[in-house]
DSSP file (Angstrom, degrees, kcal/mol; ACC not computed):
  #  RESIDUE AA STRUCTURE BP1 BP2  ACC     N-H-->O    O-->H-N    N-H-->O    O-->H-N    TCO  KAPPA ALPHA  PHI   PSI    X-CA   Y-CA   Z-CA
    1    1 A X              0   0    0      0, 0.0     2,-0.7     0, 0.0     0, 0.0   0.000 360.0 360.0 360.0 151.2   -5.5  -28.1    2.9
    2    2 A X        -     0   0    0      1,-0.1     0, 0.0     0, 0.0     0, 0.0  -0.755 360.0-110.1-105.8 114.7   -9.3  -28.3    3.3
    3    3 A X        -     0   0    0     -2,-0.7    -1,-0.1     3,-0.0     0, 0.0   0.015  36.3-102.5 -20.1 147.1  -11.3  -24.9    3.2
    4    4 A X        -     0   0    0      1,-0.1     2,-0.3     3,-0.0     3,-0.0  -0.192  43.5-105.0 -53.3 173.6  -13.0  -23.6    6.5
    5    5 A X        -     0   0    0     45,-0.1     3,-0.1     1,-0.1    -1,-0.1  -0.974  40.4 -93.5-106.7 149.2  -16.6  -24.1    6.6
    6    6 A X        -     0   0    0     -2,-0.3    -1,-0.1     1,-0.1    -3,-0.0   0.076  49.8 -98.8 -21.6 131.5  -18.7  -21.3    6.1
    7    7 A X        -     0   0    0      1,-0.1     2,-0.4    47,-0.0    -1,-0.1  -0.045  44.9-149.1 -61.1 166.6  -19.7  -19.5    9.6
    8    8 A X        -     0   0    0     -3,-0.1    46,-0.1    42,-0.1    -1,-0.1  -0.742   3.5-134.9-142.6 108.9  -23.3  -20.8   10.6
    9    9 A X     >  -     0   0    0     -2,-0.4     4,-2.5     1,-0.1     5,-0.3   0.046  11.5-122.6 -18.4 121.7  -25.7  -19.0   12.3
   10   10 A X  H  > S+     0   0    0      1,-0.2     4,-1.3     2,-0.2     5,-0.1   0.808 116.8  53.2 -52.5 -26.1  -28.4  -19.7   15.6
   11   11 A X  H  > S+     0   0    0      2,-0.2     4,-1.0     3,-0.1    -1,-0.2   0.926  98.6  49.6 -77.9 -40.2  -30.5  -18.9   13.5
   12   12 A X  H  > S+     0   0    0      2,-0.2     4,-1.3     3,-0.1     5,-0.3   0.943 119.8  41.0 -53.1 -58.1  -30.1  -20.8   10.5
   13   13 A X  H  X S+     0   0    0     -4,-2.5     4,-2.3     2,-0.2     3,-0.5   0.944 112.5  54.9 -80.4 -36.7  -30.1  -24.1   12.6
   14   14 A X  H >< S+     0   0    0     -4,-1.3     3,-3.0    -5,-0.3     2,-0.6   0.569 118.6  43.9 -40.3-108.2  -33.3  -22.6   15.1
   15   15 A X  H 3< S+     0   0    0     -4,-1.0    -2,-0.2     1,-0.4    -1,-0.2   0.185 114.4  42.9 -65.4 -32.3  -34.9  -22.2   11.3
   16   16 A X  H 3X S+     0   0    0     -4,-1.3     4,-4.2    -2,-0.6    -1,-0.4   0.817 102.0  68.5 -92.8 -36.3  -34.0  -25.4    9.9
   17   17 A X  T << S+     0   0    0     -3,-3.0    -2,-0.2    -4,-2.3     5,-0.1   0.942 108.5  45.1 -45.1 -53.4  -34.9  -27.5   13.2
   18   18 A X  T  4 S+     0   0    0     -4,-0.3     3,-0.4    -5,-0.3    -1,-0.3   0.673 115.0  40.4 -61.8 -20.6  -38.3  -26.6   12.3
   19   19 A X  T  4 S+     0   0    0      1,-0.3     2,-0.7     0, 0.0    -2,-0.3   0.932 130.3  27.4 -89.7 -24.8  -38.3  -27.2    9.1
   20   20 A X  S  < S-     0   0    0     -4,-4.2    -1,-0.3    20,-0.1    -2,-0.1  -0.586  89.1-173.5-131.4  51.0  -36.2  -30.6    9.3
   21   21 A X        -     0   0    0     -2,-0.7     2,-2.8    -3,-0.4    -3,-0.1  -0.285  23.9-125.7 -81.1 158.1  -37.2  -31.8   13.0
   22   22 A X        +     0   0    0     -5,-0.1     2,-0.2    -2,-0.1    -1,-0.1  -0.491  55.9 115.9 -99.2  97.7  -35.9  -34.3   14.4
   23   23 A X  S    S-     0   0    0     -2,-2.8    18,-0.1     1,-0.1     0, 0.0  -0.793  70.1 -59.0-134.7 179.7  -38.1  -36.7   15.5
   24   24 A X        -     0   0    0     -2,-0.2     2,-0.2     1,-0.1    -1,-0.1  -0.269  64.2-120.7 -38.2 132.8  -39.8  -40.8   15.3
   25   25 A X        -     0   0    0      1,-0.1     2,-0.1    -3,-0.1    -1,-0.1  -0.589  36.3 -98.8 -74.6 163.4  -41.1  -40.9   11.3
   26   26 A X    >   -     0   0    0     -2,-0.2     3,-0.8     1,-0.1    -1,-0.1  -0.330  28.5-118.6 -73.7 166.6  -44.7  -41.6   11.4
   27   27 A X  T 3  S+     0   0    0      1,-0.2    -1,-0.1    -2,-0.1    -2,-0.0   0.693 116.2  51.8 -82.8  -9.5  -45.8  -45.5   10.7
   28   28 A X  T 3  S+     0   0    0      2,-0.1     2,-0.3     0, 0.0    -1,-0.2  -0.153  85.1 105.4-108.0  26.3  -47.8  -44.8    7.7
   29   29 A X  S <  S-     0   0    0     -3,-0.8    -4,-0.0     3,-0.0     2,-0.0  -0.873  74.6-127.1 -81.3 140.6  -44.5  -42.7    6.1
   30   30 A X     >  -     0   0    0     -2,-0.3     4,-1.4     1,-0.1     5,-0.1  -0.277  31.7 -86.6 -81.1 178.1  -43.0  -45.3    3.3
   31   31 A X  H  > S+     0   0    0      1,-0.2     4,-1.0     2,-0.2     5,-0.2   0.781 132.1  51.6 -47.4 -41.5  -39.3  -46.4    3.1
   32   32 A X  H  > S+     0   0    0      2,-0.2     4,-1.1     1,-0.2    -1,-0.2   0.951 104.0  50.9 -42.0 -78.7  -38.7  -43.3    1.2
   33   33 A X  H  > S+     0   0    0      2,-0.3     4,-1.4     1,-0.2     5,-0.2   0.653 115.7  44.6 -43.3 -48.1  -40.3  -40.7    3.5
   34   34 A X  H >X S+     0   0    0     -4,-1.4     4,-2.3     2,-0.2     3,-1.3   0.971 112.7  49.4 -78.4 -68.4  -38.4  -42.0    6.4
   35   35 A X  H 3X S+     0   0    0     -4,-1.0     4,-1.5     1,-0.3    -2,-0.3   0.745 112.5  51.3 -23.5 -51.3  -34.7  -42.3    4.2
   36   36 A X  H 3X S+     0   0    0     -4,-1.1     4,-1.4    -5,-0.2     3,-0.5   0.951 111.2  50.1 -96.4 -37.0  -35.3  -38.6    3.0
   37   37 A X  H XX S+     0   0    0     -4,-1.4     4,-1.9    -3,-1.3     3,-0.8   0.970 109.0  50.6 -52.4 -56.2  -35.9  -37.6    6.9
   38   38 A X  H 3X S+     0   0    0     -4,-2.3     4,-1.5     1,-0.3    -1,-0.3   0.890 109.1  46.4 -59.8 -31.7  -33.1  -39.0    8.1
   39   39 A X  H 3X S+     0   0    0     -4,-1.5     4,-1.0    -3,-0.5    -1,-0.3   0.595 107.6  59.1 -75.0 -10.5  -30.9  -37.5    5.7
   40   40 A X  H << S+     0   0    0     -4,-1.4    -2,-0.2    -3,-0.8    -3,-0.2   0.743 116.2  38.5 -95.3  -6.7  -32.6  -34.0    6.3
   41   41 A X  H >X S+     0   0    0     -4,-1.9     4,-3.1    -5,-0.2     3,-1.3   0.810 100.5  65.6-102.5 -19.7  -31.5  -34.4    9.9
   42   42 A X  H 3X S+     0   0    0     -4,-1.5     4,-3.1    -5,-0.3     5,-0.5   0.999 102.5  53.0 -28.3 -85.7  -28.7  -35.8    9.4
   43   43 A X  H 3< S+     0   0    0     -4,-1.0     4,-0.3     1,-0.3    -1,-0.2   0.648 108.7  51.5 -34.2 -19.6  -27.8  -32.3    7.9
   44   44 A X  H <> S+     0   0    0     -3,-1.3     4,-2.2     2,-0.1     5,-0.3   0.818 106.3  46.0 -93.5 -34.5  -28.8  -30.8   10.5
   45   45 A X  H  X S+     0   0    0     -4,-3.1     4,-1.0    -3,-0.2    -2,-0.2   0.700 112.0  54.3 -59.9 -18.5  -26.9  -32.6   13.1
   46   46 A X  H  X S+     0   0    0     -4,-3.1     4,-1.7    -5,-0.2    -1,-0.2   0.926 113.0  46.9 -80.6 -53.3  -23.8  -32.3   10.8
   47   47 A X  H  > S+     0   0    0     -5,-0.5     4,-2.2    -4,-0.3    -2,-0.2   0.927 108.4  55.2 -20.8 -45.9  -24.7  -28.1   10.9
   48   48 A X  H >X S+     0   0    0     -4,-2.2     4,-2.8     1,-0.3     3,-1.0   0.991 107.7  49.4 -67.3 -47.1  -25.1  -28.1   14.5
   49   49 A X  H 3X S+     0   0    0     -4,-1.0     4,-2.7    -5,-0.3    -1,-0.3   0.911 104.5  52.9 -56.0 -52.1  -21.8  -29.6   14.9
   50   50 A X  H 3< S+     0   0    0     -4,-1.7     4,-0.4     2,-0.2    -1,-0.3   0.526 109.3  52.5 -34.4 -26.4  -20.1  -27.3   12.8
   51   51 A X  H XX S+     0   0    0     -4,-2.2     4,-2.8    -3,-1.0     3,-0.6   0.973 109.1  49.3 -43.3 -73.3  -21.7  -24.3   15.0
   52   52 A X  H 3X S+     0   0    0     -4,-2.8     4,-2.0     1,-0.3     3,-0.5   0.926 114.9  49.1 -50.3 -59.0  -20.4  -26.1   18.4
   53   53 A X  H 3X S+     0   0    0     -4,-2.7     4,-3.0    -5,-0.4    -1,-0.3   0.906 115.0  41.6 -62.9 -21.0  -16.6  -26.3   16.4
   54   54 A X  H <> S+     0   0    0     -3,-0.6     4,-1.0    -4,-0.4    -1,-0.3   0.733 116.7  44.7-112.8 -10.1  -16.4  -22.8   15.3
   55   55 A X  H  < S+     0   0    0     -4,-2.8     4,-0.5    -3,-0.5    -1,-0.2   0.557 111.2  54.4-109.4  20.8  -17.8  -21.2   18.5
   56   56 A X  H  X S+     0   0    0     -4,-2.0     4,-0.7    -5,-0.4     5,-0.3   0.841 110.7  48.1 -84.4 -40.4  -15.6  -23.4   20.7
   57   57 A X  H >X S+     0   0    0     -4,-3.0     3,-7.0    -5,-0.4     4,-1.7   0.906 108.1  51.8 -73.3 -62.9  -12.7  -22.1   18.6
   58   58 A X  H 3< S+     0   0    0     -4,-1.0    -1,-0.2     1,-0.4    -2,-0.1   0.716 112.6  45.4 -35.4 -40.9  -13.9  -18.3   18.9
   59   59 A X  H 34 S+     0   0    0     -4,-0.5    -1,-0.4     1,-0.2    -2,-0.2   0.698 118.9  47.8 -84.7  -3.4  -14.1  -18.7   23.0
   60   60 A X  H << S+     0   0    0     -3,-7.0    -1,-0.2    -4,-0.7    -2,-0.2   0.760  92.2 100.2-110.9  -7.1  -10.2  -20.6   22.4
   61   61 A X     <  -     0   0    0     -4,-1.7     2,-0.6    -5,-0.3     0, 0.0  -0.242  66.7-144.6 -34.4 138.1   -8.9  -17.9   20.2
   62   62 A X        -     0   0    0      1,-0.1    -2,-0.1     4,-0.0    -1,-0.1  -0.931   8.0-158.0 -95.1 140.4   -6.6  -15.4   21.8
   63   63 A X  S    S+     0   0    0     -2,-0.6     2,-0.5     1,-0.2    -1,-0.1   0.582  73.9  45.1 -97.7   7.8   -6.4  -12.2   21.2
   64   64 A X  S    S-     0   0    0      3,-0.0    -1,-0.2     0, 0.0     2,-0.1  -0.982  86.2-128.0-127.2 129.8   -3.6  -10.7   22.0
   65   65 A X        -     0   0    0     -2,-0.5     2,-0.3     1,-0.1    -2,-0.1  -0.322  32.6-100.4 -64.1 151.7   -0.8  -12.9   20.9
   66   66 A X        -     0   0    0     -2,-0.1     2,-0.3     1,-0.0    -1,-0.1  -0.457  35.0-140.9 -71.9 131.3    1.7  -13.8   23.5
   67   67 A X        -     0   0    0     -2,-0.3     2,-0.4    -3,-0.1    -1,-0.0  -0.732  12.5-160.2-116.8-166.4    5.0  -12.2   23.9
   68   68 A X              0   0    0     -2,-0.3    -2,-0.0     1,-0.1     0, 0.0  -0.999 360.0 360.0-140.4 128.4    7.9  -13.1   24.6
   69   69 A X              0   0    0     -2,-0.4    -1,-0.1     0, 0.0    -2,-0.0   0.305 360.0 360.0-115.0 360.0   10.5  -10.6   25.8
C-alpha cells in the first residue's frame, strides 16, 4: 500500500508559483533553460494537484460515522 502524501499547504504552492511560474520560456533561454522550467512546473502542477485531492477528501470525509440501529 502506497504512503499518503504529505499535507501541502496554500501557501507552499502561492510561494513556489512565484518562484517556479508558469509561463512561455523566453526565446533567448537554451534547450536546457527551457527543459529545467518545465520540469519546475511540472512540480508544481503535480503539488497543486495533490492540494485539490486532499482537500476534496477533507470536504468528503464524514465525521460522524453512520449508524446503524
Amino acid at each position: 500500500m502506497e504512503k499518503p502524501f504529505p499535507p501541502i499547504s496554500q501557501e507552499l504552492l502561492t510561494a513556489l508559483s512565484r518562484v517556479f511560474p508558469d509561463q512561455v520560456p523566453n526565446l533567448s533561454d537554451t534547450d536546457r533553460q527551457v527543459w529545467t522550467k518545465v520540469g519546475n512546473v511540472q512540480v508544481v502542477r503535480f503539488l497543486r494537484e495533490r492540494f485539490r485531492e486532499q482537500n476534496e477528501d477533507i470536504l468528503n470525509t464524514k465525521v460522524i460515522p453512520d449508524v446503524h440501529v
